[in-house]
C-alpha positions as CSV (number, residue, x, y, z in Angstrom):
1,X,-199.1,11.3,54.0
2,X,-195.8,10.0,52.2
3,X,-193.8,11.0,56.2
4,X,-191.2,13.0,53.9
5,X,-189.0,15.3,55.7
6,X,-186.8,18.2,54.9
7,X,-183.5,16.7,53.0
8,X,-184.9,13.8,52.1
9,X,-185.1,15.3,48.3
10,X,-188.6,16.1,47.8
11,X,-191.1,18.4,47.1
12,X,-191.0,19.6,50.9
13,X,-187.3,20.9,50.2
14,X,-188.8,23.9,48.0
15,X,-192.2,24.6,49.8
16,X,-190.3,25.0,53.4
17,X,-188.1,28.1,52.2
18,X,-191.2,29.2,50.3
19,X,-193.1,29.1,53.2
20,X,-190.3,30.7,55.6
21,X,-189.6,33.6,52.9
22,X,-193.4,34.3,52.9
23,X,-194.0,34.7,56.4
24,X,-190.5,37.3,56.7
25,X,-192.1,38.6,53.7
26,X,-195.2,39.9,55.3
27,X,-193.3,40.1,58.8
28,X,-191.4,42.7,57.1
29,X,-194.5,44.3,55.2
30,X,-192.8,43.4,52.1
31,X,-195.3,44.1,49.0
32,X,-197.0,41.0,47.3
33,X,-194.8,41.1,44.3
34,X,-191.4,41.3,46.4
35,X,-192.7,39.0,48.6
36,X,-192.9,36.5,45.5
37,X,-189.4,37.4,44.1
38,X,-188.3,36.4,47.3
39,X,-189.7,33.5,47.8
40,X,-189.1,32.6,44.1
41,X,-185.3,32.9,45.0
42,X,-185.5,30.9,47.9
43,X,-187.5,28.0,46.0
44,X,-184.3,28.2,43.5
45,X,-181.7,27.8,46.2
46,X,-183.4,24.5,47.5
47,X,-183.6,23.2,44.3
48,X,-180.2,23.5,44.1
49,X,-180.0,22.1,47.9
50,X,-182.0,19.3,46.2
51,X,-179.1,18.3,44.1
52,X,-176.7,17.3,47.2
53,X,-179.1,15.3,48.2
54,X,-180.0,11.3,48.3
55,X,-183.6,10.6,47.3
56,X,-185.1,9.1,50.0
57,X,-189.3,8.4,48.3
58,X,-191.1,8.4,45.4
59,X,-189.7,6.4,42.1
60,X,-186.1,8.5,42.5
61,X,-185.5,6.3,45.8
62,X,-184.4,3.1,44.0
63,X,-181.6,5.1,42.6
64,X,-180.6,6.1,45.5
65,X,-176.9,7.0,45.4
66,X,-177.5,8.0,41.7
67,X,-179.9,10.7,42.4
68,X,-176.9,12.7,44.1
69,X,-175.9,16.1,41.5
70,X,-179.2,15.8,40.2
71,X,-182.1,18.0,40.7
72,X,-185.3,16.6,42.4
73,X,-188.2,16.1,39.9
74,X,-191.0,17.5,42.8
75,X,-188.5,20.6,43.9
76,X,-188.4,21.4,40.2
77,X,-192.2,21.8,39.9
78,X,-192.1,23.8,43.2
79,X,-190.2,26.3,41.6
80,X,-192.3,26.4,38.6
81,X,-195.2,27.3,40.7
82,X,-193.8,30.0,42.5
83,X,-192.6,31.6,39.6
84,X,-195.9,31.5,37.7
85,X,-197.0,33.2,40.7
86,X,-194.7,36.2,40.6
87,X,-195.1,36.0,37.3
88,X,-198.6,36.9,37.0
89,X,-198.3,39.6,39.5
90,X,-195.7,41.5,37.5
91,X,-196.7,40.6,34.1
92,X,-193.6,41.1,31.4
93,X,-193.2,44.8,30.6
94,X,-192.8,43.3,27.1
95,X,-196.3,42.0,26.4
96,X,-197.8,45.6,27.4
């Protein structure tokens, strides 16, 4: 809807290596909770991609040049999803 495209520091910047570790994920038969620390990784090294990045949409794109070193607001939710994901999959060894 918004015509976002990878590097344009966004949301999509997360999902895609979500999506790509995933599908390796289950290409290599990987079990659901490796699958998720995998892609949980992979969401945290495009966040970080995020922060080399010029914001291109959303209320981030008027600062254009100023939103370079800094993480994207969508990508950081991303990561917070996938990792509530793994997390309830392999609950803390902590709370048991």
């Amino acid at each position: 809807r918004g015509k976002a495209q990878l590097g344009d520091k966004t949301l999509l910047d997360v999902l895609s290596p979500i999506a790509l570790s995933l599908q390796a994920s289950r290409a290599s038969g990987a079990d659901l909770a490796d699958a998720l620390a995998q892609a949980a990784q992979a969401a945290h090294d495009g966040l970080e991609a995020t922060k080399a990045m010029v914001a291109q949409h959303g209320k981030a794109a008027c600062f254009q040049e100023k939103t370079l070193g800094l993480q994207d607001a969508g990508a950081t939710v991303g990561v917070l999803i996938i990792e509530t994901l793994h997390a309830y999959v392999v609950p803390s060894r902590s709370s048991v």
